[in-house]
Every structure is written in structure tokens, then in C-alpha cells.
BARORO-63293 format. One record per atom (N, C-alpha, C, O): atom name; residue number from 1; chain; x, y negated, z negated. Coordinates in pm, whole numbers, plus 50000, padded with zeros to 5 digits. Atoms other than C-alpha are relative to their C-alpha. Layout:
N
- atom|seq|mol|X|Y|Z
- CA|NUM|A|X|Y|Z;
...
//
This chain:
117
- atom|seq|mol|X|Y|Z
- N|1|A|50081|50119|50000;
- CA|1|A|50000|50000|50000;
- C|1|A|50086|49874|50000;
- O|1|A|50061|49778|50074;
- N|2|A|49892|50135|50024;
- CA|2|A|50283|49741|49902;
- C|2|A|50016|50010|50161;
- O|2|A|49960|49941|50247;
- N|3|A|49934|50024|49806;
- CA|3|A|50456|49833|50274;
- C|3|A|49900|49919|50069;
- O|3|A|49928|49820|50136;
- N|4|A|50105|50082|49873;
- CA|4|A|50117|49721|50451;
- C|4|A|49983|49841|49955;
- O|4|A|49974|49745|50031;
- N|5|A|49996|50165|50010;
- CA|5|A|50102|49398|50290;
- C|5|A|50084|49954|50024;
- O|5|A|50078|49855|50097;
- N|6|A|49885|50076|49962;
- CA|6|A|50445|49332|50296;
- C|6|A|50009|49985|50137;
- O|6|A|50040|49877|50187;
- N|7|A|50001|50022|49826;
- CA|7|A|50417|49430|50698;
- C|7|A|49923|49898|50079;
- O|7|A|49965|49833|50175;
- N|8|A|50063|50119|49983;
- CA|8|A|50101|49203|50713;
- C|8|A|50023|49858|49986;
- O|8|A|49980|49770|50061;
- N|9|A|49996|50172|50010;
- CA|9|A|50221|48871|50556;
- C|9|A|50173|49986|50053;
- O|9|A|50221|49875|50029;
- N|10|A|49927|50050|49944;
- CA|10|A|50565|48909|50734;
- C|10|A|49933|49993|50181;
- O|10|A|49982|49909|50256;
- N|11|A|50038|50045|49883;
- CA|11|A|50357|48943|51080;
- C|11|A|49936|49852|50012;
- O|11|A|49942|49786|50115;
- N|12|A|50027|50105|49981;
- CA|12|A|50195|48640|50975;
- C|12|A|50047|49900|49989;
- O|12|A|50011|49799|50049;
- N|13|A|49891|50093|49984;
- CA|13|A|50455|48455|50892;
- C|13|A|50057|49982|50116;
- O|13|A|50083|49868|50155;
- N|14|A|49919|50000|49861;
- CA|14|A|50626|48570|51238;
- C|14|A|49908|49895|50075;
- O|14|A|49963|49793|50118;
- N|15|A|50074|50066|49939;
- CA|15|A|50286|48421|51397;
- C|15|A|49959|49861|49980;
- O|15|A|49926|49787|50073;
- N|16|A|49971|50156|50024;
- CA|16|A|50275|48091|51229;
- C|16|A|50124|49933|50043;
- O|16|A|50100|49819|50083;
- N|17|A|49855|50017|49984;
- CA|17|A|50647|48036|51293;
- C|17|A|49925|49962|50167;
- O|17|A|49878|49854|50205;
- N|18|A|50008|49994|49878;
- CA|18|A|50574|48148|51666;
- C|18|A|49901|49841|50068;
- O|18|A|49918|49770|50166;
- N|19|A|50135|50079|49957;
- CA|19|A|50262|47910|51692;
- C|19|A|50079|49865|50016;
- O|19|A|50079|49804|50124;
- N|20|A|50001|50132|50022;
- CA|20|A|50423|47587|51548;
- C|20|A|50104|50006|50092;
- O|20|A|50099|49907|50165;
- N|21|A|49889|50059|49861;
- CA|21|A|50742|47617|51810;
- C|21|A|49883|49979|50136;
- O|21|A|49908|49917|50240;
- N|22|A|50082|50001|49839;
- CA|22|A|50467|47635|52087;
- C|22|A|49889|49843|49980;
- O|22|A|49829|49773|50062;
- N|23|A|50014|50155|49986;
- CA|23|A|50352|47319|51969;
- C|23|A|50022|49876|50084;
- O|23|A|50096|49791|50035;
- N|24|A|49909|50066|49953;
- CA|24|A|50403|47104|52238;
- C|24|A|49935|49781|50062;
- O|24|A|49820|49748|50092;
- N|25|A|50032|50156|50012;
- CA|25|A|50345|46700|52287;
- C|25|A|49888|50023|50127;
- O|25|A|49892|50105|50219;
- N|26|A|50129|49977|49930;
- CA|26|A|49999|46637|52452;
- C|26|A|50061|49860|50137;
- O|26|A|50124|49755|50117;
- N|27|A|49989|50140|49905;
- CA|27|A|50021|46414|52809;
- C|27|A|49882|49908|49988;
- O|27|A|49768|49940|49956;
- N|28|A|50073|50154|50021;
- CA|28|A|49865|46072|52801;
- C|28|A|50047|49919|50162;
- O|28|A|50157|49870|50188;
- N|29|A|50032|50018|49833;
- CA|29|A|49799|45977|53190;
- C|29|A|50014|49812|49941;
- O|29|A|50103|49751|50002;
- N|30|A|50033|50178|50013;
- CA|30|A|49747|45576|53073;
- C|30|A|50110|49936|49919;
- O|30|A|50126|49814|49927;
- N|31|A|49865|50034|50061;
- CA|31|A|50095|45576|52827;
- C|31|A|50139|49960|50041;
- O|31|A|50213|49863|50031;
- N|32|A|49903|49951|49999;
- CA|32|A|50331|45805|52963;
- C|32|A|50086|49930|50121;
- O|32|A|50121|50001|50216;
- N|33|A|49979|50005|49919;
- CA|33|A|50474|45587|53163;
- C|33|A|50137|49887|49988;
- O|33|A|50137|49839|49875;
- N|34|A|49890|50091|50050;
- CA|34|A|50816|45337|53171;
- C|34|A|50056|49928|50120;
- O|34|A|50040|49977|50231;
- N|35|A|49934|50081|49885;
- CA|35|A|51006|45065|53390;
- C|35|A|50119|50042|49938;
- O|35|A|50133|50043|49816;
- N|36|A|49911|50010|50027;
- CA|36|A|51332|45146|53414;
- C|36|A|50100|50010|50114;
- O|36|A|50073|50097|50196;
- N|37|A|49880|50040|49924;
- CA|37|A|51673|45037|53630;
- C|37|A|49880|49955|50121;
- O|37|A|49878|50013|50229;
- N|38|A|50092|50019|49879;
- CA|38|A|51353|44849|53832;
- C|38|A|49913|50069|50092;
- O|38|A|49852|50008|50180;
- N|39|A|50084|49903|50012;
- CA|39|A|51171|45170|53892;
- C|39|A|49849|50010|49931;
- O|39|A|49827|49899|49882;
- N|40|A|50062|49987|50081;
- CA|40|A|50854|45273|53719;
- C|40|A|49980|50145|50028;
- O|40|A|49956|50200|50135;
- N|41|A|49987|49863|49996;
- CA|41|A|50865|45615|53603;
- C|41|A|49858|50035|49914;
- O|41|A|49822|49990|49806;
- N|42|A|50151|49955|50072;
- CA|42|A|50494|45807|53548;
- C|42|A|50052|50096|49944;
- O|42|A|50134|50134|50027;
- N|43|A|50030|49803|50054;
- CA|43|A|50523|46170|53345;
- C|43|A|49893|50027|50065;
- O|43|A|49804|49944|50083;
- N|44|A|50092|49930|49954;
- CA|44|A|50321|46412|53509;
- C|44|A|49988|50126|49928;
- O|44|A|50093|50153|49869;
- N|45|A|49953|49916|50049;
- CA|45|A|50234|46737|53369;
- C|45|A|50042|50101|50116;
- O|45|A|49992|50111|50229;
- N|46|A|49975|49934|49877;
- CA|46|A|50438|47002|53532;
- C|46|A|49968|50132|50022;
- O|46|A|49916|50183|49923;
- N|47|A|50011|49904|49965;
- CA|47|A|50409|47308|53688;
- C|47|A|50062|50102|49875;
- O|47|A|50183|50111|49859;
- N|48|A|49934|49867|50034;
- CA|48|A|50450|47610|53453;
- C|48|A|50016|49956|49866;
- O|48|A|50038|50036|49775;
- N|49|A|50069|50016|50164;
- CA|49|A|50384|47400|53134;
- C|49|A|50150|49867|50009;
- O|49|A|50247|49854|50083;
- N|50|A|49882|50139|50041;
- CA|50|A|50605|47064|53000;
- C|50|A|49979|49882|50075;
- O|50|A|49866|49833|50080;
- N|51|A|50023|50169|49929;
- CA|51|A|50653|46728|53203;
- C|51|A|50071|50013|50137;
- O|51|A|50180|50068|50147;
- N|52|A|49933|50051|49856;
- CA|52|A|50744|46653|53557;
- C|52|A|49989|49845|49964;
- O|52|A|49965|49803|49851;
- N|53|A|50004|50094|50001;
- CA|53|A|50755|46308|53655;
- C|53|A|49998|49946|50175;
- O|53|A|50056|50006|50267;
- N|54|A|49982|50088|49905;
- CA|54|A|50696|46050|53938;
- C|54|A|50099|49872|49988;
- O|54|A|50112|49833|49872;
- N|55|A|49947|50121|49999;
- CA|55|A|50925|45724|54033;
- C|55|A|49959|49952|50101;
- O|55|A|49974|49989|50217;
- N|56|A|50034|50117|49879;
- CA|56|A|50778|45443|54197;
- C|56|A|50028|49930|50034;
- O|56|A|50063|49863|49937;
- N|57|A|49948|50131|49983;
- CA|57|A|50885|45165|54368;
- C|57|A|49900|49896|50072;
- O|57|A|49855|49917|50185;
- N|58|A|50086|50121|49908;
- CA|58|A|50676|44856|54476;
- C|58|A|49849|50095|49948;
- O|58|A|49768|50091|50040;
- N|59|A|50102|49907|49986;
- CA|59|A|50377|45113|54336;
- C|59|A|49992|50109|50093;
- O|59|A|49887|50174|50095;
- N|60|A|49995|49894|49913;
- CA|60|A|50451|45353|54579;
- C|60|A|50093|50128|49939;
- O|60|A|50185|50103|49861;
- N|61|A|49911|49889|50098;
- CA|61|A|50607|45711|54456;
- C|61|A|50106|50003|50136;
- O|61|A|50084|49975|50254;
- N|62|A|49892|49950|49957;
- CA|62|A|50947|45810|54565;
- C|62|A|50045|50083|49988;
- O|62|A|50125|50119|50074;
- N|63|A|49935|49892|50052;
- CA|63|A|51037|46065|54407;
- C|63|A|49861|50087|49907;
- O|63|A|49831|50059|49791;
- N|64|A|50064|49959|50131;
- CA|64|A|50757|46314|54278;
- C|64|A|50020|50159|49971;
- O|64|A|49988|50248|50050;
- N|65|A|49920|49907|50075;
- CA|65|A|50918|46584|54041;
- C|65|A|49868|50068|49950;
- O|65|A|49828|50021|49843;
- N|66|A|50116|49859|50050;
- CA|66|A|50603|46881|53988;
- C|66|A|50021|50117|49926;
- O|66|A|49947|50187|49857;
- N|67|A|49938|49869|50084;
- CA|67|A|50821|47135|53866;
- C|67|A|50129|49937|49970;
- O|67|A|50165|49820|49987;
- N|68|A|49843|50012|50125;
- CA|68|A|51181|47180|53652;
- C|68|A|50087|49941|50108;
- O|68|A|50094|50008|50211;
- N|69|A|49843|50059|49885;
- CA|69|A|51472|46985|53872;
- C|69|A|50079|50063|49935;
- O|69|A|50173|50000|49981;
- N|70|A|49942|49890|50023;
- CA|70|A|51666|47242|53705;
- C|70|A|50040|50106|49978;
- O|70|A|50014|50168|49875;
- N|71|A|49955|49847|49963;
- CA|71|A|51826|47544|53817;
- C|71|A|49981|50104|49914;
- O|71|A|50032|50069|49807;
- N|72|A|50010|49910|50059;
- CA|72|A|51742|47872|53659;
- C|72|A|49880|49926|49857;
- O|72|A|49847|49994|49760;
- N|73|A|50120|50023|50123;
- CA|73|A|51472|47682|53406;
- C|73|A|49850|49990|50066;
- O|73|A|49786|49885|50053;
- N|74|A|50146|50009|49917;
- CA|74|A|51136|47744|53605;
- C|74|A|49931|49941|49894;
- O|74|A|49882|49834|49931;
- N|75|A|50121|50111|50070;
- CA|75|A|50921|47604|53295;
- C|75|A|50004|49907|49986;
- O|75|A|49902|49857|49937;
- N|76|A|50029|50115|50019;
- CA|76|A|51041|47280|53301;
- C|76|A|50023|49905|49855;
- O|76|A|50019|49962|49746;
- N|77|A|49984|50024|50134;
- CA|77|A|51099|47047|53028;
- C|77|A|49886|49966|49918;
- O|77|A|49776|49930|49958;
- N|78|A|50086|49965|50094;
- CA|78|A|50943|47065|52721;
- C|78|A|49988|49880|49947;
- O|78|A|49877|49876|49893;
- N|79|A|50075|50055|50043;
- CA|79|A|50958|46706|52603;
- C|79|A|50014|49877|50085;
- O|79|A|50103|49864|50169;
- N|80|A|50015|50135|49935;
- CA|80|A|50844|46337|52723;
- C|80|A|50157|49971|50028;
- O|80|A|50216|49978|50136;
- N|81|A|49877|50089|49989;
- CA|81|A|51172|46185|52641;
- C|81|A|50109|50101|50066;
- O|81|A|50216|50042|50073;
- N|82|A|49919|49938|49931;
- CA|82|A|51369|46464|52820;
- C|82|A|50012|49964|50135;
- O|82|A|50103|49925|50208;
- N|83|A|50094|50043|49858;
- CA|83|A|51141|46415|53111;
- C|83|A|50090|49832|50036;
- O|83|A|50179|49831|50121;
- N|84|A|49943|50100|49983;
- CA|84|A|51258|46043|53104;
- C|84|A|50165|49966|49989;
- O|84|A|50232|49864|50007;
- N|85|A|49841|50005|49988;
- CA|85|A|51600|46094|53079;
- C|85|A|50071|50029|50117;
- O|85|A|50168|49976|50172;
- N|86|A|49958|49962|49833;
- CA|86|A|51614|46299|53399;
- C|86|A|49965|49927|50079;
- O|86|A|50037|49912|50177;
- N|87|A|50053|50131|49892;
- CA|87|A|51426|46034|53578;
- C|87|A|50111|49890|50003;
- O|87|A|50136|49840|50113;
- N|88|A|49913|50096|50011;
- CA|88|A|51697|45785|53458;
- C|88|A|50093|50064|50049;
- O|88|A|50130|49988|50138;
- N|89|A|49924|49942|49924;
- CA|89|A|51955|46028|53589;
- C|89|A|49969|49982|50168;
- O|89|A|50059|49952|50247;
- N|90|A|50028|49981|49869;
- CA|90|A|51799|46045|53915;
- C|90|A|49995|49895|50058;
- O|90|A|50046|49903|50170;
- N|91|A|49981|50129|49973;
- CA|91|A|51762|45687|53967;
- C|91|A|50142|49996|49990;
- O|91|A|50210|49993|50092;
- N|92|A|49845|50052|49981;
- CA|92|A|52114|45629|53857;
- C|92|A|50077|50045|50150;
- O|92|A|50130|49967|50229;
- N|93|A|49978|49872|49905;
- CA|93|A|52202|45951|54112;
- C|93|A|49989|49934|50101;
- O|93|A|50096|49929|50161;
- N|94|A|50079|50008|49897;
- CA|94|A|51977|45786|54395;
- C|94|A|50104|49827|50018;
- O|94|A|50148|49783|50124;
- N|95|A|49914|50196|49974;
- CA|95|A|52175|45378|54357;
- C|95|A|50173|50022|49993;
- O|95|A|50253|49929|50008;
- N|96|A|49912|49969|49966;
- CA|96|A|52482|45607|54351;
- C|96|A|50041|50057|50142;
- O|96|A|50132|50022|50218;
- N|97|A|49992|49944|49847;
- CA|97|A|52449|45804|54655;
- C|97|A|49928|49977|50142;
- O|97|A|49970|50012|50252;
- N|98|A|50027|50079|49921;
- CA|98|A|52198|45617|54837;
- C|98|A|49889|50125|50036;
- O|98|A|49863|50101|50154;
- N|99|A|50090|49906|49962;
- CA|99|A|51919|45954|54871;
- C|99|A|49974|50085|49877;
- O|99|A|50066|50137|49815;
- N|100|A|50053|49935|50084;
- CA|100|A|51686|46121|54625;
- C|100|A|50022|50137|49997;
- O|100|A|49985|50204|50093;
- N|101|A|50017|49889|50009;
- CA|101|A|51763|46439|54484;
- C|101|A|49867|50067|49887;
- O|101|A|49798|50017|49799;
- N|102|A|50109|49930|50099;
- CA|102|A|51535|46726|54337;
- C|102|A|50066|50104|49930;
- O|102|A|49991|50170|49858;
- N|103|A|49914|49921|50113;
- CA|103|A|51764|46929|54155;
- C|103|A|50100|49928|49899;
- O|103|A|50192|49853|49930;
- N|104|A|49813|50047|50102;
- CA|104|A|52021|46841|53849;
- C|104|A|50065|50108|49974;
- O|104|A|50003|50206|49933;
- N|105|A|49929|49935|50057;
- CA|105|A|52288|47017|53782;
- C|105|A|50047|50041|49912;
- O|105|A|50112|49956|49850;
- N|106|A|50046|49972|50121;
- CA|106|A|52290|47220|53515;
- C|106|A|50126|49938|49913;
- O|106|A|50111|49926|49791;
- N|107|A|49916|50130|50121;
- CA|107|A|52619|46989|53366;
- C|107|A|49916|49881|49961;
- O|107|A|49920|49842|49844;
- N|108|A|50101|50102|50069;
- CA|108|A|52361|46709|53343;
- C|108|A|49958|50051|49858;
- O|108|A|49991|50028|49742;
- N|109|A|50119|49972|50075;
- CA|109|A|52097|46881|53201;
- C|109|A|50107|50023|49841;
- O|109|A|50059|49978|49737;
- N|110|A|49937|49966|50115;
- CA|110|A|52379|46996|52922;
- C|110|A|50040|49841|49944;
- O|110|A|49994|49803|49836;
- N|111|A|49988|50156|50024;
- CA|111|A|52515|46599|52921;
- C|111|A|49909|49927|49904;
- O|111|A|49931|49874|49795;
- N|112|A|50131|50045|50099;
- CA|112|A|52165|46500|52813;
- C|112|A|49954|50065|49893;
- O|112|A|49871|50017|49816;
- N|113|A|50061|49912|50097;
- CA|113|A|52109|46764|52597;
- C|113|A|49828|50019|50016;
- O|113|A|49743|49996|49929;
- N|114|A|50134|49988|49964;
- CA|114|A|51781|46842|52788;
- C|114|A|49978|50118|49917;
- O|114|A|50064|50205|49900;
- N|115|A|50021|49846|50063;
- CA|115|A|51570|47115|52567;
- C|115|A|49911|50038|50132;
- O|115|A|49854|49952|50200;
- N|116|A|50102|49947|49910;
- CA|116|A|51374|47342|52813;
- C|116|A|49928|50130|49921;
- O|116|A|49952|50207|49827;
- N|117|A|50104|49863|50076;
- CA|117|A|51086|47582|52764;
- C|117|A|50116|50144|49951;
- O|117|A|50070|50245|49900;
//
């Protein structure tokens, strides 16, 4: 009898644990959104769960990011301010080389200390 409880309130412990990491920041369509290096960068939510993002210029998109811009992470990032960090990368990227990319390389993503799903 002890074993089954003890087996019960460590599964539920495992499942609370599990729950609160899957916690993840709700999108806000009318917030999530920022000017930056003369850009204006929307969050979108992305493909496969977390944030993509758009960059606009003049109101027009330039760049719109639906899924992970990085390699081997198909879910994408997990929070706003990650999301906006890669956008500021990509802008920087784009007034460096003069053409939008859709991938970062996974030294960025380590640079920024992006978390992903």
C-alpha cells in the first residue's frame, strides 16, 4: 500500500512539474509588436507551437518568419523576447548583406542564448 502512494504522488509530482514547463506566454495580436533599427517587427504565432515573426517596412512585410529560422529546431521559439531578438539579428544580417535571410545559424541562435521548444 505505501509503494502505490508513494508511486502515485511521485507521478503527480512528475505531472505538475511537466505541466508548469509547458507553460508557455499567450500571443497578443494588438501588443506583440516593436520598432526597431527603423523596422517594425509583429510576433506571429508559429508553426508547430512558440513565435514566428513579421518585419515591416513602410507597413509592408518583408520578411515573414512562420516557422523556426533555425536549423534542426522545427518547434520554433518558445519565447516573445527570443522571437525579437532574432528579428533584430535579421535586420542587422539584412543592412549587412543587403538580402533577407530565413535561416540563423545555429552560432547565433547560441550568441543570443535563444531557448527553443
Amino acid at each position: 500500500m505505501k509503494k502505490m502512494i508513494l508511486l502515485v504522488l511521485a507521478a503527480f509530482f512528475f505531472f505538475a512539474k511537466s505541466h508548469a514547463q509547458q507553460k508557455r506566454e499567450r500571443f497578443d495580436p494588438l501588443n506583440d509588436k516593436r520598432v526597431m533599427n527603423g523596422y517594425t517587427v509583429r510576433l506571429i504565432p508559429a508553426i508547430g507551437g512558440g513565435f514566428g515573426y513579421d518585419i515591416l517596412e513602410n507597413n509592408k512585410i518583408v520578411l515573414h518568419q512562420y516557422r523556426s529560422p533555425m536549423p534542426f529546431f522545427p518547434k520554433g521559439v518558445a519565447k516573445k523576447e527570443d522571437a525579437y531578438k532574432l528579428a533584430d539579428w535579421a535586420i542587422g544580417d539584412y543592412k549587412a548583406h543587403g538580402h533577407w535571410s530565413n535561416m540563423v545559424p545555429p552560432h547565433v541562435a547560441r550568441e543570443l542564448k535563444i531557448e527553443t521548444h
